[in-house]
N, C-alpha and C positions, 0 to 999 in steps of 0.2 A: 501540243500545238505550238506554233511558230510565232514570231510578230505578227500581229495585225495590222495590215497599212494598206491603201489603193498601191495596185502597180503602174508606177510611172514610166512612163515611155523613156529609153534612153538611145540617144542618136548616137554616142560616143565610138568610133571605130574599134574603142578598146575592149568595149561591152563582152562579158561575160556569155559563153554560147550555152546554151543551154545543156549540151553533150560534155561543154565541160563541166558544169555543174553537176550535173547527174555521176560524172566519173569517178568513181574509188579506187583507189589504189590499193592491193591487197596487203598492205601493208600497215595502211591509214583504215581498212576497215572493221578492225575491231576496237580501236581506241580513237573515235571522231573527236569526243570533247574531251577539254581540257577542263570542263567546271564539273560537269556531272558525273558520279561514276553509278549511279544506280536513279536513275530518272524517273522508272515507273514507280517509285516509291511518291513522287508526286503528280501522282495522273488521279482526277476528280473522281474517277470511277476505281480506283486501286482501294481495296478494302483491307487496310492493316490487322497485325496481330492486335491481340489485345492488351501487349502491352505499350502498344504507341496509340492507346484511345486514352482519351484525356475526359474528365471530368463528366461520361456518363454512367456510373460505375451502375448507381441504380436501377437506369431504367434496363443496361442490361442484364442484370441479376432477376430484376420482374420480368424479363420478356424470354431467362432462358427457364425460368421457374415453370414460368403458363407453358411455352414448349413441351414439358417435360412430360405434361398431364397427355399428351398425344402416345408415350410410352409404358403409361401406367394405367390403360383406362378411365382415366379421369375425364372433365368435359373442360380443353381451357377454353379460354374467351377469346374472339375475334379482340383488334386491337385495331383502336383510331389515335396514329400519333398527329401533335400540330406542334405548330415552332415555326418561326423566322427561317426559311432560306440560309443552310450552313451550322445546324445547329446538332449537327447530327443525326435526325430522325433516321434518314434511308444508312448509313454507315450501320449504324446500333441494328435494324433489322437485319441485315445483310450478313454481317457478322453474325450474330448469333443464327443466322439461317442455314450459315456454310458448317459453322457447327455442330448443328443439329444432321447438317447429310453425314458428315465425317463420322461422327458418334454411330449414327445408325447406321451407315454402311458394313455390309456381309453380316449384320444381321437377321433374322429371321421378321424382321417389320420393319425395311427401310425407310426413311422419308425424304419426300422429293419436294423442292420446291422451285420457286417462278416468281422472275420479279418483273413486273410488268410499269413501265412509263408511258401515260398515254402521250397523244401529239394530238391537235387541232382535227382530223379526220379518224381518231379513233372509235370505234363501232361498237356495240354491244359484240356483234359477231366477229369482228378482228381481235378482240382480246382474251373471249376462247381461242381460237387460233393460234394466238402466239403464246396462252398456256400450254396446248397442246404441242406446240412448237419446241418449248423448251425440255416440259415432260420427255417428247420420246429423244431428246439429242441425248438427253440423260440414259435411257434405255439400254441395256442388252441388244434387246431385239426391240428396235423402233418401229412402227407404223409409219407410212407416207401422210405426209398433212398436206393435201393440195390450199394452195395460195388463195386457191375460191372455191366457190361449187357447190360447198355444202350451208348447211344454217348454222347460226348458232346450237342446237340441240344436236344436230349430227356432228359438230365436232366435239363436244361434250360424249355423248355417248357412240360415238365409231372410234373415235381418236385417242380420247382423253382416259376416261375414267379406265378401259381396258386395260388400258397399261398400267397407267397407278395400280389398277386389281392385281395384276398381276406379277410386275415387279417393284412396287413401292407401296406395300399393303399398309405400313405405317401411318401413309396419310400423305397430304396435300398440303403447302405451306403458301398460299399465295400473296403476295409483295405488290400493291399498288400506288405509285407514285404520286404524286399530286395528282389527287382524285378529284379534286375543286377543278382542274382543266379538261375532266372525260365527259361530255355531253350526254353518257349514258348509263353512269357511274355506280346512280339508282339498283338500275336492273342488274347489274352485273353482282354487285353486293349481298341485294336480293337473291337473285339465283347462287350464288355461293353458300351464301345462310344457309338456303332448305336444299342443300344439292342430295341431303341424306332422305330427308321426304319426299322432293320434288325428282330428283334422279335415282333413287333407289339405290345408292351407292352406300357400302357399309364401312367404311373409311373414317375416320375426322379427315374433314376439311377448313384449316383455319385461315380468315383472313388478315390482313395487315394494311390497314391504309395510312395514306402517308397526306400530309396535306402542308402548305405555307402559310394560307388562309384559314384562320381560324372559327371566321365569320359564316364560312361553310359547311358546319356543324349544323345551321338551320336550314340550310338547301338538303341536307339527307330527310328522307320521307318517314314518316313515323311506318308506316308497315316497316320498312326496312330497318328501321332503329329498334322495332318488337323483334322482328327475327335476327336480327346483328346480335344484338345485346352488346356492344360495344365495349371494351374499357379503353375510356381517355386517358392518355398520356400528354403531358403537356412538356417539350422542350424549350427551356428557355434559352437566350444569348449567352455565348460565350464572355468570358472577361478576360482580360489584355493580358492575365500573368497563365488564364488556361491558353491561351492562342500562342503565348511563348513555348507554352509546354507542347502545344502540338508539332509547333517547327523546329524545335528542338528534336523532338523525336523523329525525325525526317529530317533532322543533319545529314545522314548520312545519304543523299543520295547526292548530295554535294563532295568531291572529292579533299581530303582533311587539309585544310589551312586555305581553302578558297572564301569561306566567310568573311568577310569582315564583320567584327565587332557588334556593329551597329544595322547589322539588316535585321537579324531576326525580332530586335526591340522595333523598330521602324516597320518593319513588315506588319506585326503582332497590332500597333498603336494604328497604324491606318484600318486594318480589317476591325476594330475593336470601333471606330468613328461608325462605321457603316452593320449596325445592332450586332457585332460579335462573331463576321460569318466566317466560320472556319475554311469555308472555300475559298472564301475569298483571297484569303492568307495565305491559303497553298496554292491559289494561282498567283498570286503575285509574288512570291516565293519562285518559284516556279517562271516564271516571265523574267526578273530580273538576274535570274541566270543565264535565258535562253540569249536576252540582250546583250549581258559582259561577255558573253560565249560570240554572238555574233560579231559583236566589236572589237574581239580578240585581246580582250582583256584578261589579267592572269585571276585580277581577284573583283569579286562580287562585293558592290557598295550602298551603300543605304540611296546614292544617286541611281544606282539601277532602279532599286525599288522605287523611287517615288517616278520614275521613267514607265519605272511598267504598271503603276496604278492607273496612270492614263488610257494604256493598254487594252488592263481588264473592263477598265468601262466599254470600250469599244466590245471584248470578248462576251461578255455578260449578255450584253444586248441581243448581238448576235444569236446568242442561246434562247433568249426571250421571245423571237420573232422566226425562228427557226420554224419551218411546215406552214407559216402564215404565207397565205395566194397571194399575187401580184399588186392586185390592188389593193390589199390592206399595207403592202409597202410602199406605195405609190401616195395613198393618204396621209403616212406617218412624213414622209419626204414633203409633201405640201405642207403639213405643218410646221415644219423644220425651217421653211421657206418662207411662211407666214411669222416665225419665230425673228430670224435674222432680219428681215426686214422692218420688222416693229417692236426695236427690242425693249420699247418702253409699256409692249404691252405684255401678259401674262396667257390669256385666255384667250379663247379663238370659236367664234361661235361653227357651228355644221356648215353651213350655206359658206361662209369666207373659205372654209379647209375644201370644200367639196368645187367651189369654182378654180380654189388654185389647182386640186388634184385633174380637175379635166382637163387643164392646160398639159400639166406635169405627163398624163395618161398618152395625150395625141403626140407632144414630144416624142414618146418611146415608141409610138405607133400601135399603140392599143386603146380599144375602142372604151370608154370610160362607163364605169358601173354608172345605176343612178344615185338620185340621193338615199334613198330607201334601202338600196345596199350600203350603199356608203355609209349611215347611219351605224347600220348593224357592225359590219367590219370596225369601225371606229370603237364602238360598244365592245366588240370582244378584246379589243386593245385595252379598255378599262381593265377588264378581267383579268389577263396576263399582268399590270401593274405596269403595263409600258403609258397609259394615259392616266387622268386624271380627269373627271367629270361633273359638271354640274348643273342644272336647271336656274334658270333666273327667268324673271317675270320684266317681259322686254315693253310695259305700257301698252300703247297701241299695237304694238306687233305681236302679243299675246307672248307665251311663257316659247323659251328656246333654250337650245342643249350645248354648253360650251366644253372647250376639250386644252388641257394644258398637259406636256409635257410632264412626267414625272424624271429624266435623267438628263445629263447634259445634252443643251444640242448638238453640239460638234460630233461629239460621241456618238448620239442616234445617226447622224447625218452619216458618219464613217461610217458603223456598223450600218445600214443600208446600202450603202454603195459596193461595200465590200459584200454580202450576200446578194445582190441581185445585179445580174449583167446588163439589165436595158439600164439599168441605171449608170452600169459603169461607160455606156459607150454615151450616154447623153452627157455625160461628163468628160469624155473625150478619157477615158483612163482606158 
């Protein structure tokens, strides 16, 4: 991913055409940058060898151990990781899960796995779906997975498990991301547990959930904690000499003598402020290349980096509010507005946010939720950790719901403008 910034209008006659921007030159098209020579080494979802993982040696020796019970008869254990945001969790699963196909591949018990991230509209029945989805891309001979049409239970048994039967008789490795954000997460868990009782599949099927929120340990149902049987793993933060270690080991996607000195300690020290997040590091790692790169600069400098930690706040957000509808962007912008404007306040009660959003709403020309939505959307913004919430007992006006910003505003306010269009044209961008 590129800078993040609004596009601003430029009148200049000189302006860049778009045709020439797009234009390569075959000559210029295999070597564009001058800072990166191997890039996807730092893409958030690029799952390194195992010797550029840093400091989680144990959890995955315990997670390749319990895998292993999947090839020996054994019964492993379904697995609940929690940890801060960049701490590892989903790398460690994902790794050992790539693993685990490679070792069993063109053996006589392959194992297939599925790693599933839900979004703000994810379903009990869409995440069969996209088990089933990934299963048969995996296949020999795939089955059609229609986009709709069937239930949950028919994509499970038309879809799903037939294939695994048949070519990944090993079993079924499934991978789910911050489970604390799936509205259905319960059942889905549940039905994994008893897929051997309840689907009559003779398979192991093991689960993996992954969470940020720790606190959401008490939102899982006790039936489903009798039939999970669970083992908790707990990721803690990284520390500032593992996060040097991690960008060290992702030198190289940087072409040699482009470093300066002082990025990877200055990179390392800022994501170590913010509880240790290894992403964070490698996005901003990552960003203050893409910067010296665009400023055509020869070498990368600890001013990039603290350039593009501004950046990632904007990127972060963006990811946090990513599938959230119109108007729960529309409410976060009225706060932001209610923010700037009273900056000697903190808190913002429902009624003040929800009268500026209906101004904000008819601006864009859309017809504004009520309060009772509004409410709700607000509320699920607590959950994501984009807000900040609390109850106070207002005297005569009985008890009320206030909402404070958890990131910077400027940062929320870009990251909104930059994801949604009515916003960027009320904004004249």
């Amino acid at each position: 991913m590129g800078r993040i910034g609004p596009l601003m209008p430029n009148n200049d006659s000189t302006q860049t055409t778009v045709d020439e921007i797009l234009n390569v030159d075959e000559e210029d098209s295999e070597d564009e940058s001058d800072i990166f020579e191997k890039p996807w080494l730092l893409e958030i979802d690029n799952v390194p060898d195992a010797n550029r993982i840093v400091g989680r040696d144990d959890h995955i020796t315990f997670l390749a151990k319990n895998l292993r019970k999947m090839r020996t008869n054994s019964v492993p254990d379904n697995v609940l990781e929690w940890g801060e945001t960049g701490t590892g969790k989903t790398l460690v699963a994902r790794h050992v899960c790539e693993r685990l196909e490679a070792a069993t591949a063109g053996t006589d018990s392959p194992i297939v796995t599925a790693y599933i991230n839900p979004d703000p509209i994810s379903t009990y029945t869409s995440t069969f779906r996209k088990i089933a989805e990934q299963v048969n891309a995996k296949a020999e001979n795939p089955l059609d997975v229609p986009y709709q049409g069937l239930s949950a239970e028919h994509y499970r048994d038309q879809k799903l498990w037939p294939v695994v039967q048949r070519e990944f008789s090993g079993g079924l490795v499934v991978i789910i991301d911050e489970i604390d954000k799936h509205g259905e997460v319960n059942e889905v868990l549940y039905t994994l547990s008893r897929s051997q009782s309840k689907d009559d599949v003779d398979f192991p099927v093991l689960t993996i959930g992954i969470s940020n929120d720790i606190e959401f340990k008490g939102e899982i149902e006790s039936r489903v904690q009798s039939t999970l049987q669970p083992e908790h793993r707990t990721f803690t933060p990284y520390e500032e000499d593992q996060l040097i270690a991690i960008l060290e080991n992702r030198r190289d996607a940087f072409y040699d003598g482009v470093l300066d000195d002082e990025v990877i300690p200055t990179t390392a020290e800022l994501a170590a402020e913010e509880h240790g997040d290894a992403r964070r590091a490698v996005r901003l790692f990552r960003n203050a290349g893409e910067i010296a790169d665009e400023e055509g600069d020869d070498i990368v400098t600890a001013n990039h980096v603290l350039e593009a930690d501004e950046l990632v706040e904007v990127e972060l957000f963006m990811e946090m509010v990513k599938g959230t509808p119109l108007s729960g962007k529309l409410l976060l912008f009225a706060l932001t507005r209610l923010d700037r404007n009273n900056p000697e306040k903190e808190w913002f009660r429902t009624s003040e946010i929800h009268e500026v959003y209906q101004t904000v709403a008819r601006d864009v020309e859309v017809e504004p939720k009520g309060y009772n939505r509004a409410l709700e959307l607000l509320n699920k913004h607590v959950t994501t950790g984009v807000l900040e919430s609390k109850k106070k007992e207002g005297g005569d006006q009985g008890k009320f719901r206030s909402y404070s910003l958890q990131g910077d505003v400027e940062s929320t306010r870009t990251g909104l403008i930059n994801s949604t269009p009515e916003l960027q044209t009320l904004m004249g961008w």
